[in-house]
C-alpha positions in Angstrom: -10.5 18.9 -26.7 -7.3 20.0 -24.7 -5.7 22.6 -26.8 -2.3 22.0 -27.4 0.9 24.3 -26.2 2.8 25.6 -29.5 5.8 24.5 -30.2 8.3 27.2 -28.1 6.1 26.9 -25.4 6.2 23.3 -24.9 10.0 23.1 -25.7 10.1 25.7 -22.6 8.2 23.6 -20.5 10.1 20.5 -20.9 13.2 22.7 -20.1 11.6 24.1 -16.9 10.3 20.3 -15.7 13.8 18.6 -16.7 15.4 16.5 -16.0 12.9 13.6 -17.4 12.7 9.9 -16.5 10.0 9.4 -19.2 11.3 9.9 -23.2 8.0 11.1 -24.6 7.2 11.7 -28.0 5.0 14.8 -28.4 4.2 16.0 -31.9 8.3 15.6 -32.8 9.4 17.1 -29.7 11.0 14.2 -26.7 11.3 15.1 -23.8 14.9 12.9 -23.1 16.1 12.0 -26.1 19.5 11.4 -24.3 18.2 8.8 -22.1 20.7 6.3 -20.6 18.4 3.5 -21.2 17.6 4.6 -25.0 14.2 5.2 -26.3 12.9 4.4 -22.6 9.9 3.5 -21.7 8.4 2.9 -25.1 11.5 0.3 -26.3 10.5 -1.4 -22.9 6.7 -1.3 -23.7 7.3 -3.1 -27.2 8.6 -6.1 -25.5 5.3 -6.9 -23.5 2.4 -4.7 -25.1 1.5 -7.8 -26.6 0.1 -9.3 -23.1 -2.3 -6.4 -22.2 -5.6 -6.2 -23.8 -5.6 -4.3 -26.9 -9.2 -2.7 -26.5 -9.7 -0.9 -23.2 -12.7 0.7 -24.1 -15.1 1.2 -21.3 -12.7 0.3 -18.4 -11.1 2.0 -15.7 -7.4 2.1 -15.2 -5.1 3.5 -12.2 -1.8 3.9 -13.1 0.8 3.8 -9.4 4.2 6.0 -9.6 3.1 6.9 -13.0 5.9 9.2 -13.4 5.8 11.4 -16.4 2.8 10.0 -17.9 4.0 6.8 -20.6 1.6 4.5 -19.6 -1.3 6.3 -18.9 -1.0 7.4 -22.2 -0.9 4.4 -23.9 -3.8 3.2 -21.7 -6.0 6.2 -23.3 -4.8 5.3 -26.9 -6.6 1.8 -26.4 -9.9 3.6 -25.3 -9.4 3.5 -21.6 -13.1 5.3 -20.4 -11.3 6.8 -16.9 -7.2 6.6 -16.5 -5.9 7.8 -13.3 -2.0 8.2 -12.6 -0.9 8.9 -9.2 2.6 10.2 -7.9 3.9 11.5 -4.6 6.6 13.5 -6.8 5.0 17.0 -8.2 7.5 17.5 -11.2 6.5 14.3 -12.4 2.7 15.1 -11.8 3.7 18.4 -13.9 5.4 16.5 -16.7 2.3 14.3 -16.6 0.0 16.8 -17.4 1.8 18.5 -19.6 2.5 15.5 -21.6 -1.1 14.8 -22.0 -2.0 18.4 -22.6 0.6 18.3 -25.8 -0.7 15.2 -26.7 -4.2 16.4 -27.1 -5.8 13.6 -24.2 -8.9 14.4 -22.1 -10.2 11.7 -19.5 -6.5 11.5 -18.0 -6.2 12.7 -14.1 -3.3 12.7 -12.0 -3.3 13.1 -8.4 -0.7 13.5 -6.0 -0.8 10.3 -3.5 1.6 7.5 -3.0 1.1 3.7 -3.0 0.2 3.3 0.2 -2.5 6.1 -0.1 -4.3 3.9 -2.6 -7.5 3.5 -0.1 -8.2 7.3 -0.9 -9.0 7.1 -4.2 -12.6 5.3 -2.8 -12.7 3.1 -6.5 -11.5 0.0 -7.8 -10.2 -0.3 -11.2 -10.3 -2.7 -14.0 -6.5 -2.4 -14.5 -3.3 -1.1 -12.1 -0.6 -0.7 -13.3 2.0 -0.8 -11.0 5.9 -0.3 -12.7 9.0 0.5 -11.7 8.0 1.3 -7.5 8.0 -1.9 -5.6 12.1 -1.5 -5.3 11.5 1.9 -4.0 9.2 1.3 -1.1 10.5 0.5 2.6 7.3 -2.1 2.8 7.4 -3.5 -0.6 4.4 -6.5 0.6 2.1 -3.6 2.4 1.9 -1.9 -0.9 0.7 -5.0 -2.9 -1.6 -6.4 0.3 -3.1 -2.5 -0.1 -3.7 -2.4 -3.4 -5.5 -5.6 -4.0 -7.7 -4.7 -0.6 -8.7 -1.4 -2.4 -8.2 -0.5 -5.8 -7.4 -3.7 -7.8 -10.6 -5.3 -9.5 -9.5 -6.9 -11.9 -6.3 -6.9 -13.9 -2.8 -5.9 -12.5 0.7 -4.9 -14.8 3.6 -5.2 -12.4 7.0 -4.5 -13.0 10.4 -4.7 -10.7 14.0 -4.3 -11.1 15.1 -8.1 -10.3 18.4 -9.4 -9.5 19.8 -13.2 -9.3 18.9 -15.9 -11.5 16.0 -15.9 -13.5 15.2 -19.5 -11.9 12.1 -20.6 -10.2 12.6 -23.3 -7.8 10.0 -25.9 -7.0 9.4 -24.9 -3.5 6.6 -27.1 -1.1 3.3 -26.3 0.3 5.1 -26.3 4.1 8.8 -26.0 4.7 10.4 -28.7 7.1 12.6 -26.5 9.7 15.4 -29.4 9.3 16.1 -31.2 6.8 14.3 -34.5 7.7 16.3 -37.1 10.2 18.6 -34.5 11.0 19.0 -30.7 12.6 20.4 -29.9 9.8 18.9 -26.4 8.1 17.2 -27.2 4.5 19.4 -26.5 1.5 16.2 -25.5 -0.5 17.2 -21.7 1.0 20.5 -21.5 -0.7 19.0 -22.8 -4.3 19.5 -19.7 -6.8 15.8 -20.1 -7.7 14.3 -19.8 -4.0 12.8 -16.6 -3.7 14.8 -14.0 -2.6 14.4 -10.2 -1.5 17.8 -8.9 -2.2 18.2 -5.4 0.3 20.4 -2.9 -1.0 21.0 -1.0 2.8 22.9 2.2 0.8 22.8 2.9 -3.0 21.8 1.4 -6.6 23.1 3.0 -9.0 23.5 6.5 -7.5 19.6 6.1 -5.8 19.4 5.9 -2.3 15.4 4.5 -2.9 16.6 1.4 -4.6 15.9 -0.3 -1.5 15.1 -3.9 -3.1 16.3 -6.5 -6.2 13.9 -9.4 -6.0 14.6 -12.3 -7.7 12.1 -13.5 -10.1 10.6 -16.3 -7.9 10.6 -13.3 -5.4 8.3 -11.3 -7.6 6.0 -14.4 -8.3 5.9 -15.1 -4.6 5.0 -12.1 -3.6 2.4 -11.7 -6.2 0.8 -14.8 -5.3 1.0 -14.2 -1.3 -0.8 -10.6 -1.8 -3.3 -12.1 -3.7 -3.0 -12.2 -7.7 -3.0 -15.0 -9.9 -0.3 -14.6 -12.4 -1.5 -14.7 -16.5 1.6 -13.8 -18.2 5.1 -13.7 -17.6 6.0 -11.5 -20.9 9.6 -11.1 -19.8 11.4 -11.9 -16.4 10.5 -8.8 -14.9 7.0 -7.7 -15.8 3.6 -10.0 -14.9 0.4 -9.6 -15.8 -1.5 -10.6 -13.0 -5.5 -11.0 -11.9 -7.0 -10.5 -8.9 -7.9 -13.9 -6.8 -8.5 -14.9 -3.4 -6.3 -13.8 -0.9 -4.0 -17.0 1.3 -4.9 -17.5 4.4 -7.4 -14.6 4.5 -10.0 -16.6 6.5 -7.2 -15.9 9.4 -7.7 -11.9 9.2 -6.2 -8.9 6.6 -3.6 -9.2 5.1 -2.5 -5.3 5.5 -1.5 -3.5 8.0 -2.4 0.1 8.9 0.0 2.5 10.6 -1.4 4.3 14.1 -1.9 7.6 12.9 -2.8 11.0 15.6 -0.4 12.5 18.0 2.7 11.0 18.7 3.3 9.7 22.2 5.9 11.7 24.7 
């Protein structure tokens, strides 16, 4: 059993690893209790708890930008065997384990790699969870084509900011390049519920990596493109998804690997 920091010491810790993105509850003590978006992530969680299995006992779960912890956490309450959270940010990894170690959780390991890293980890687990990072990534559809190539065997949780209309057009198998018997370009494109990839080229809300606002139809898309069959739609944003043949994958991978070695002169 992890023993647990007394109560000066972990206030002093959650002073020296502020400010937090996660509000975690440990033993009384949160960790933002001011959050701008309220009792966040756990409010959040409530909504769509209810579409993950409720016994994780024996299974494996990776947990992608997992911040300051929340859902690795919660994964463990529900008997998760192995829960690993990965993070390219060290304060976050810090909070992390410091969260768990107040907490009183063994079995939770958190390593420092980033999304598109996920081929080092050697595994596949029985659940990702992938929240809150695909609108943060310059190559949003590399990071979903490499996780389902190496570490997604099963289940996936995704979650995305999401802008435009909550719409999901009826799109066909193969787009006409003009509209049929003329050269004129299709409307289907400018249909709210087409999916869409909205860029942000400079700031959201005072973050320069707020890169991307995909509609919903977007999200789905993309899901579906990178090779995961959608379950539940709990609310607009968040899918619970399974891992399922990859389109057009008898035509060769779907990711792509960047040249790595000594830059050319």
């Amino acid at each position: 059993m992890t023993e647990r920091p007394a109560d000066a010491e972990l206030r002093a810790g959650i002073a020296a690893l502020a400010p937090w993105f996660h509000n975690i509850d440990l033993n009384g003590i949160q960790t933002a209790p001011d959050h701008f978006l309220g009792d966040y992530p756990r409010d959040k969680f409530a909504r769509f708890a209810h579409a993950l299995p409720a016994d994780l006992t024996g299974k494996s779960v990776l947990d992608i930008g997992c911040n300051a912890g929340f859902y690795s956490v919660e994964m463990k309450r529900r008997g998760a065997a192995r829960v690993v959270g990965i993070d390219s940010d060290e304060r976050y990894l810090a909070q992390a384990r410091l969260a768990t170690r107040a907490l009183g959780f063994d079995g939770i390991e958190f390593r420092n790699l980033d999304v598109y890293q996920v081929a080092a980890l050697g595994e596949t687990f029985d659940l990702v969870i992938f929240m809150g990072v695909l609108y943060h990534l310059r190559h949003p559809l590399l990071a979903l084509d490499l996780i389902r190539e190496h570490v997604a065997g099963d289940l996936m949780l995704f979650q995305t900011l999401q802008q435009g209309t909550d719409d999901i057009a009826d799109v066909p198998e193969n787009h006409p390049f003009f509209t049929p018997g003329t050269y004129d370009k299709p409307a289907l494109f400018d249909e709210p519920g087409y999916p869409k990839m909205h860029f942000i080229e400079q700031r959201y809300a005072d973050d320069w990596t707020n890169w991307w606002a995909p509609n919903r139809a977007a999200s789905a898309a993309m899901l579906r493109a990178a090779g995961f069959a959608i379950l539940d739609n709990p609310e607009p944003e968040v899918f619970l998804c399974r891992a399922a043949p990859v389109p057009y994958a008898q035509f060769g991978p779907a990711a792509v690997y960047p040249t790595k070695g000594e830059k050319s002169a």
